[in-house]
N, C-alpha and C positions, 0 to 999 in steps of 0.2 A: 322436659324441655318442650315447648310448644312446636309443633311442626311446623310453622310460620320459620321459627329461626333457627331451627335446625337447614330447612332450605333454606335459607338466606347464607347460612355458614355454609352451606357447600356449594352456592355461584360463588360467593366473595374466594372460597380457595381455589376455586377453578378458575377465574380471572385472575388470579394473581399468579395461578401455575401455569396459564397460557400467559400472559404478560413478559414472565419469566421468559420461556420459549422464545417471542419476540424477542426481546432485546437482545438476547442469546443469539439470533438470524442477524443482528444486523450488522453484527460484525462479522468478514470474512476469518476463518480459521488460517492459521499453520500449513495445512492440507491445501485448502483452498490456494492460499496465494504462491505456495510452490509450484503447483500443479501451472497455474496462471504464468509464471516463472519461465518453468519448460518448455511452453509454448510460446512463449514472445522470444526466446533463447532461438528455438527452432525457426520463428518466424524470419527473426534476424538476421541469422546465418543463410537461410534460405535468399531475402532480397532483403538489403536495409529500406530502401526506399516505400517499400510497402508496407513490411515492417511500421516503419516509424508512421504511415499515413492508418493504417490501422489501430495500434495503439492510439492515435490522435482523436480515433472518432469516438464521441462518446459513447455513442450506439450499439458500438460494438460489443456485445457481451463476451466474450472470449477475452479481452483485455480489458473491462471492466465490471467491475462487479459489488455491488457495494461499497464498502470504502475502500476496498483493495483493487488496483490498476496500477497498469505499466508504467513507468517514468524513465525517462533516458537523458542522456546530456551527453555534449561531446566534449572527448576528454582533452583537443587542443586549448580552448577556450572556455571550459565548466558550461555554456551554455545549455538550457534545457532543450530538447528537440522532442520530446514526448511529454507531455501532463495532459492531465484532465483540466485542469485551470488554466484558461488563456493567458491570467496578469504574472502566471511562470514562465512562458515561454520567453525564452532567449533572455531570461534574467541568470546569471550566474549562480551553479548550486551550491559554489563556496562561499555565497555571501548569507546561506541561509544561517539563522542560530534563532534558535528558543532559549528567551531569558541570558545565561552566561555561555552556554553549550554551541559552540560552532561545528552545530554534526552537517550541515553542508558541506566544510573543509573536512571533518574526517572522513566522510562516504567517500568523495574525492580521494583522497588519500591512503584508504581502506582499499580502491579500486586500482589506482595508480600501483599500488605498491603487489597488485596480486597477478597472478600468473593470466597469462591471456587465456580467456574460455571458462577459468575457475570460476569456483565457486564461493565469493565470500559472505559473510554474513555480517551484520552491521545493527547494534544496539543503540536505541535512545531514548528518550523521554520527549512525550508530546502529545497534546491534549485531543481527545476524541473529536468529531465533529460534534459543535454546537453545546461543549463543555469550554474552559478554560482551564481544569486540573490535568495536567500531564501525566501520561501512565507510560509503561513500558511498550514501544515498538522495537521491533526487528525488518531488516527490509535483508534480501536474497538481493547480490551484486553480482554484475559480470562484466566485461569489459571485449566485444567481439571490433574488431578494427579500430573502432576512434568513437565507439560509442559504448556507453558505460549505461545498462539499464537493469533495473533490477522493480521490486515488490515487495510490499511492504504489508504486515498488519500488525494487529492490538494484541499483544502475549497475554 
């Protein structure tokens, strides 16, 4: 085999195994968003009000991080009080649904229904950034006074 394309077959495998790598970064892990979890958990309990103004900023790397960041809503009125997307704030999270699936109402009701401070965990289907095909998420729930925030990534 000519040396020309012997190297050309070892960039093309080496781009395609760092490519691999990338894509594999872009999404937060399991690890990742629990760790993110325990500390908005802490942050919360320590002062809501800061809490909630820090998760809000985008900047913040501690509560954001790739696709994974804090979200909170309050549990009188589903209201959102934490997202990274402005057009969610103070839209209700019972009104979310992808396709047939009203996993806004059952987060809500995943969280309503759980012990204060617990820890629940909460399964759905929904589409990566900048895809339309829906895959499995999980998001970490918790409910500290009257706000219900948890974390979420890509399984």
């Amino acid at each position: 085999m000519p040396r020309g394309t012997i190297a050309a077959a070892l960039v093309a495998g080496a781009l395609l195994w760092s490519g691999g790598l990338t894509v594999a970064q872009q999404t937060g892990s399991e690890a990742e968003a629990k760790a993110m979890f325990d500390r908005a958990v802490r942050a919360l309990k320590a002062n809501e009000a800061a809490a909630l103004s820090a998760f809000n900023d985008k900047s913040n790397k501690e509560y954001h991080d790739r696709d994974i960041y804090v979200f909170c809503y309050n549990m009188s009125d589903g209201k959102f009080t934490a997202h990274p997307n402005p057009a969610i704030m103070n839209t209700d999270v019972r009104d979310l649904k992808f396709k047939d699936d009203p996993f806004g109402q059952r987060a809500f009701d995943t969280v309503k229904n759980a012990a204060q401070g617990g820890v629940s965990t909460f399964d759905y289907m929904f589409p990566k950034p900048g895809s339309t095909e829906p895959v499995p998420k999980r998001s970490f729930e918790t409910r500290i006074g009257d706000q219900a925030c948890g974390v979420a990534y890509y399984k």
